[in-house]
Short mmCIF file of the C-alpha atoms (twelve columns), coordinates in Angstrom:
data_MODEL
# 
_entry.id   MODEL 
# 
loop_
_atom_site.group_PDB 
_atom_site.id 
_atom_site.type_symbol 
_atom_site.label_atom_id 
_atom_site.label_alt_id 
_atom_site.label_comp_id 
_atom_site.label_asym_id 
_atom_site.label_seq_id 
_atom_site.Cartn_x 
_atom_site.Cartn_y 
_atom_site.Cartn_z 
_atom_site.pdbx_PDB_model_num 
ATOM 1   C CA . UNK A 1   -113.484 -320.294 -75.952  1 
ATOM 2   C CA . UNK A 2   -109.730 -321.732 -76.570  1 
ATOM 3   C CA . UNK A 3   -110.253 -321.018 -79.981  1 
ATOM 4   C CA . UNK A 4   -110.748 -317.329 -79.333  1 
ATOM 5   C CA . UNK A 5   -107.940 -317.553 -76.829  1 
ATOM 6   C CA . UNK A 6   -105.673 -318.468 -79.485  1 
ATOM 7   C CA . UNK A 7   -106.821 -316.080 -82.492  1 
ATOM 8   C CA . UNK A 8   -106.189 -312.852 -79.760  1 
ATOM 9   C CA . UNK A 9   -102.576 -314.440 -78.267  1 
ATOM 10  C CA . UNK A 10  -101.825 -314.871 -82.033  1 
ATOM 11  C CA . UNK A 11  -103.133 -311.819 -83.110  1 
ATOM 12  C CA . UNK A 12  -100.764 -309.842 -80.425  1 
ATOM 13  C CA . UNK A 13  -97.648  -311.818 -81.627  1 
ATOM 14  C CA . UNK A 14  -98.768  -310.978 -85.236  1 
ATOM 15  C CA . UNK A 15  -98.799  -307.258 -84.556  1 
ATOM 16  C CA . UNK A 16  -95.602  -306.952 -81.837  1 
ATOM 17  C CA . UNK A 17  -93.262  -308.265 -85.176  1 
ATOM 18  C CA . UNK A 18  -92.948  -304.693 -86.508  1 
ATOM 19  C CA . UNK A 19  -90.022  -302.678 -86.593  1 
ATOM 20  C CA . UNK A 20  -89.606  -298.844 -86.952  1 
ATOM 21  C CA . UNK A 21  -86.789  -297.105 -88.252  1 
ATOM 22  C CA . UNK A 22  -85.251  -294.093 -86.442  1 
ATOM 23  C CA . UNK A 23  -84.567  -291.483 -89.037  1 
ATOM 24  C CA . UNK A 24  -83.030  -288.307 -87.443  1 
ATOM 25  C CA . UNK A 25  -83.658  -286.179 -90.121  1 
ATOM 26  C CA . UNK A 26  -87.668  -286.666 -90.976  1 
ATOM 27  C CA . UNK A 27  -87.982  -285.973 -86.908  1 
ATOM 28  C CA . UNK A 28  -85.786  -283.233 -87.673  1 
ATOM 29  C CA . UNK A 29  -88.188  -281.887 -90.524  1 
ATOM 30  C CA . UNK A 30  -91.300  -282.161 -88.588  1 
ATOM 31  C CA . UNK A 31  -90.180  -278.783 -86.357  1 
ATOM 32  C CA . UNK A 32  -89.923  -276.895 -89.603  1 
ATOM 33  C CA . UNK A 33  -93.027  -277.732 -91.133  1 
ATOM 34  C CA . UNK A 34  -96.664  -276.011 -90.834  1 
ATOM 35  C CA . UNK A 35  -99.900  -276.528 -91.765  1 
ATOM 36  C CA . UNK A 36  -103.121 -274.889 -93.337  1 
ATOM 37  C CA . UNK A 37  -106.094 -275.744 -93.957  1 
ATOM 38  C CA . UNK A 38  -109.156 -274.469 -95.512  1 
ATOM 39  C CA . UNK A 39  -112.850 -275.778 -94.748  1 
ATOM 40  C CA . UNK A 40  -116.111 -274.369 -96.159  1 
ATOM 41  C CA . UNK A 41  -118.639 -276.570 -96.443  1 
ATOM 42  C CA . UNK A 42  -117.550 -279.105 -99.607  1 
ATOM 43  C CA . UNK A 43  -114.741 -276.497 -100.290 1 
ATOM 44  C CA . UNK A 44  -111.441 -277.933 -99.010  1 
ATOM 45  C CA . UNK A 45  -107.968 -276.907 -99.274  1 
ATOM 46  C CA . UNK A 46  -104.783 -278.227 -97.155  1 
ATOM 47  C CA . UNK A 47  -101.713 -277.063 -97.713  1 
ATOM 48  C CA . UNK A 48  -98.236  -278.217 -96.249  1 
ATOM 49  C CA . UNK A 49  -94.408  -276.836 -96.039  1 
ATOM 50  C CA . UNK A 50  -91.169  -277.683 -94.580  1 
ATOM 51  C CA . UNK A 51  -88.493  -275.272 -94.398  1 
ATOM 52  C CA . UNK A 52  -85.738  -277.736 -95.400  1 
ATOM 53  C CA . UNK A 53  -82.521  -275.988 -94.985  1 
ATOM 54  C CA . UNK A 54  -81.566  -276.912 -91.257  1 
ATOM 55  C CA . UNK A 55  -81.210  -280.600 -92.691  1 
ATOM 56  C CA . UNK A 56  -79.861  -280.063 -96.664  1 
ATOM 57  C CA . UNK A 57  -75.911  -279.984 -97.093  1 
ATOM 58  C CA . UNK A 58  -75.955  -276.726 -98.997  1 
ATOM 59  C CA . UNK A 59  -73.211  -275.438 -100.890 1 
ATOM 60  C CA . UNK A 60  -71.036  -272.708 -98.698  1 
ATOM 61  C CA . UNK A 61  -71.980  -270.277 -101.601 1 
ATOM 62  C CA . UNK A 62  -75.923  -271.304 -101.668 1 
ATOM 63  C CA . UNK A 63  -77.569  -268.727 -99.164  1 
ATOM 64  C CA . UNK A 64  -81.173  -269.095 -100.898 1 
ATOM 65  C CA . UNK A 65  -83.976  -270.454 -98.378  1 
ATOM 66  C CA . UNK A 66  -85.742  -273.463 -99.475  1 
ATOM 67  C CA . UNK A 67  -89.372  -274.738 -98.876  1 
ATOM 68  C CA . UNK A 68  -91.026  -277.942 -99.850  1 
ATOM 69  C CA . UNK A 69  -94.627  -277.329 -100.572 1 
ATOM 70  C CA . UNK A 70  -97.828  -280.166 -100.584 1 
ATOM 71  C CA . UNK A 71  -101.399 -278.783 -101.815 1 
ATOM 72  C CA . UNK A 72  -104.402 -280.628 -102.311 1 
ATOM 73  C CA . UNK A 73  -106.516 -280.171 -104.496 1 
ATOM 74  C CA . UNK A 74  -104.150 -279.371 -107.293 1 
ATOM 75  C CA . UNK A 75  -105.774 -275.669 -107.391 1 
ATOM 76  C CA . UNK A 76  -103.070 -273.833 -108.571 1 
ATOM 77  C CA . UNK A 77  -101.085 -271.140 -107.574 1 
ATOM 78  C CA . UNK A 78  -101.819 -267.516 -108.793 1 
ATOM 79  C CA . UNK A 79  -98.893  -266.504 -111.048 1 
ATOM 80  C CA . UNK A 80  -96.948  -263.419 -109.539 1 
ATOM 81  C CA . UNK A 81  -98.895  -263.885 -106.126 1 
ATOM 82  C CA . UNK A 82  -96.144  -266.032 -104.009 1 
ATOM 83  C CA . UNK A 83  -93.895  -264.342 -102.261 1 
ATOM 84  C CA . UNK A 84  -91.158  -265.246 -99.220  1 
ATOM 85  C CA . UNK A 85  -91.595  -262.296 -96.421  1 
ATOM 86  C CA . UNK A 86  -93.264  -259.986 -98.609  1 
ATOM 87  C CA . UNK A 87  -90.642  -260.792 -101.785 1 
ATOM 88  C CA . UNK A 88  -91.276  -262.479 -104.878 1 
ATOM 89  C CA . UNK A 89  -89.877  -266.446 -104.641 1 
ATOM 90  C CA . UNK A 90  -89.205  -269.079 -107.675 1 
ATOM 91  C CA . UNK A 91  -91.646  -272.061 -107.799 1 
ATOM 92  C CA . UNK A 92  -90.966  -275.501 -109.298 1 
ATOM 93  C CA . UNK A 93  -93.037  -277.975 -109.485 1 
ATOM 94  C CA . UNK A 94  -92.060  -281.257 -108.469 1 
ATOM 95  C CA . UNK A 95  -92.402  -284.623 -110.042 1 
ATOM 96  C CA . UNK A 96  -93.476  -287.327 -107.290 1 
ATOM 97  C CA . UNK A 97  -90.325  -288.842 -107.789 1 
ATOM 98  C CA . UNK A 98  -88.262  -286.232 -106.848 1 
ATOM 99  C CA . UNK A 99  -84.617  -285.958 -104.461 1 
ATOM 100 C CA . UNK A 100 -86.137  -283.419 -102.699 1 
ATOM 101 C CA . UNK A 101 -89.600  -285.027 -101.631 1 
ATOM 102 C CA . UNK A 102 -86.824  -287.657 -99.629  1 
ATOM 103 C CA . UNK A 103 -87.001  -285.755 -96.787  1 
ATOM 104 C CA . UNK A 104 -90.918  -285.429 -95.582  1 
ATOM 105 C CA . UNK A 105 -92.150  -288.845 -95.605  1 
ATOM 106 C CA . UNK A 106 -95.667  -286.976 -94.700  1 
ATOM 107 C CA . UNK A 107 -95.624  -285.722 -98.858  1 
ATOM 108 C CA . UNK A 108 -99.209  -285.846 -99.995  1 
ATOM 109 C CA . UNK A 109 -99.280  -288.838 -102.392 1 
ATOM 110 C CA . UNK A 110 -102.353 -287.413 -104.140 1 
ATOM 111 C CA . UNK A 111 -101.632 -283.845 -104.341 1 
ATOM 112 C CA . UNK A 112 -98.975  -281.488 -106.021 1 
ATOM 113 C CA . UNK A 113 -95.486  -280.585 -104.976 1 
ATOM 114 C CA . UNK A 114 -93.206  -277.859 -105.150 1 
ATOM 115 C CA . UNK A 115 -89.888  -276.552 -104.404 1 
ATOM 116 C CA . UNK A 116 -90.149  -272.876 -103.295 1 
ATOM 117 C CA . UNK A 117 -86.563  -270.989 -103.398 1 
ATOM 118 C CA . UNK A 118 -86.048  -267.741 -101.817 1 
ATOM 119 C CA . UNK A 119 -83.954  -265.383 -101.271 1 
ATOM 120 C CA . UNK A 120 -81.669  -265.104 -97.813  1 
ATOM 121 C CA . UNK A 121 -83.515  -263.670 -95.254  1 
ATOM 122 C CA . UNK A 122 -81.784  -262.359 -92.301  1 
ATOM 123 C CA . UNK A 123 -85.062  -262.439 -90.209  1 
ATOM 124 C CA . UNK A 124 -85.933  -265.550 -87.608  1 
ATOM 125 C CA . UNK A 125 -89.085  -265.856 -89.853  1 
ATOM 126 C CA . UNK A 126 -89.628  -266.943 -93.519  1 
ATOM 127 C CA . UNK A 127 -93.600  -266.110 -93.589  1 
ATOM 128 C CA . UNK A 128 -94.617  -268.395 -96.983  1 
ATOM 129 C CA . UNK A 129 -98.186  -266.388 -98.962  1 
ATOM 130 C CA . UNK A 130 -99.628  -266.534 -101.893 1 
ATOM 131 C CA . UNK A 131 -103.185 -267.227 -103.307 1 
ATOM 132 C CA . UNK A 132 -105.195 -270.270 -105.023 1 
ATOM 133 C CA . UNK A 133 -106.658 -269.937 -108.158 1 
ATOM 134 C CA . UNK A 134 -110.299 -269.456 -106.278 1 
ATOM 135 C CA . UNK A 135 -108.895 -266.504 -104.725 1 
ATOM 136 C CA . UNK A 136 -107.875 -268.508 -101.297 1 
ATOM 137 C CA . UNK A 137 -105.391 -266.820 -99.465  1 
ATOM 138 C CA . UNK A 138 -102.547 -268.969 -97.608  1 
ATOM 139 C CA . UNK A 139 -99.854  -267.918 -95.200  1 
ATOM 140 C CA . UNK A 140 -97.431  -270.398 -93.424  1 
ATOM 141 C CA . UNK A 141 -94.978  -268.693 -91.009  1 
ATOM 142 C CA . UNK A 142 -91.697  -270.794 -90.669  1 
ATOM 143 C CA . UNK A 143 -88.988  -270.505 -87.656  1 
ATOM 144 C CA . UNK A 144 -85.769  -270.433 -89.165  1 
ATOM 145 C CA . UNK A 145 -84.547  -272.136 -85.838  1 
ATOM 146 C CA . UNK A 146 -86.962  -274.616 -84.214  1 
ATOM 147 C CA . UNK A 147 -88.517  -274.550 -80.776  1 
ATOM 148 C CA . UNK A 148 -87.481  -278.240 -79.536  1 
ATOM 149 C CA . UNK A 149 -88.939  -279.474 -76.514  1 
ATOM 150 C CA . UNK A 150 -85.479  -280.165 -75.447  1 
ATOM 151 C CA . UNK A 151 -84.619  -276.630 -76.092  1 
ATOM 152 C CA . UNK A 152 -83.997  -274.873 -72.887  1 
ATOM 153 C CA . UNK A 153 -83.407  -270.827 -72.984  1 
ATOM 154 C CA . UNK A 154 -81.027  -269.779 -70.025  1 
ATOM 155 C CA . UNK A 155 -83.021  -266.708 -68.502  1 
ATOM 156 C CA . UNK A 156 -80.935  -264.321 -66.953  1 
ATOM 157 C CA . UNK A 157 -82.648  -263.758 -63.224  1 
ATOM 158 C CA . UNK A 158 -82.352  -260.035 -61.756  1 
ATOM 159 C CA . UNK A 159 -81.232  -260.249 -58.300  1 
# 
């Protein structure tokens, strides 16, 4: 009985020894990033972007909109098919070591990257499409400015 005493008080030391590192900017990221996935039986299909702009040090002169893009599996993206609010976009794939994977420590380790550049878009939206090469259509709708949950809209009240 002392014996198992001592393995769980030890055990609880063991584990209370870790430290976590507060890193403004990955928090940042996470209210600019969405998610889809795709189920179907063994069919699978996840897909995940940041909108990465709110937290890079652009140049004054660089007005293009950039999203980081995870997929897994590595089905590939139709040529001509991804477009940035309805407009064609440049895709680059990235290699895992990359500068610009730095900034979503949430990166799919066993899937492919990308960099996704865009045009400026004047609208509160950047809505991400394109389709897989098994015909899988995927949308991810970005806010350009992010809903915090300390974020507090002053409402104008009619008397």
């Amino acid at each position: 009985m002392r014996f198992l005493l001592l393995c769980l008080i030890l055990a609880m030391f063991g584990c209370s020894q870790k430290e976590y590192k507060h890193d403004p900017e990955k928090n940042e990221i996470l209210a600019y990033t969405k998610k889809f996935e795709h189920i179907n039986g063994d069919e699978r299909y996840l897909a995940i972007g940041s909108y990465i702009n709110p937290i890079l040090e652009l140049d004054e002169n660089d007005t293009n909109e950039y999203i980081l893009l995870s997929v897994y599996p590595e089905d590939g993206i139709l040529q001509g098919s991804l477009k940035v609010n309805d407009e064609p976009a440049v895709i680059k794939k990235l290699e895992d070591n990359s500068k610009m994977l730095k900034f979503t420590e949430f990166a799919m380790p066993w899937g492919e990257h990308y960099q996704i550049t865009a045009n400026e878009s004047k609208k509160d939206n950047l809505i991400l499409s394109y389709k897989t090469s098994k015909n899988l259509a995927v949308t991810l709708n970005f806010l350009k400015v992010s809903k915090s949950m300390y974020w507090n809209p002053k409402l104008k009240l009619d008397d």
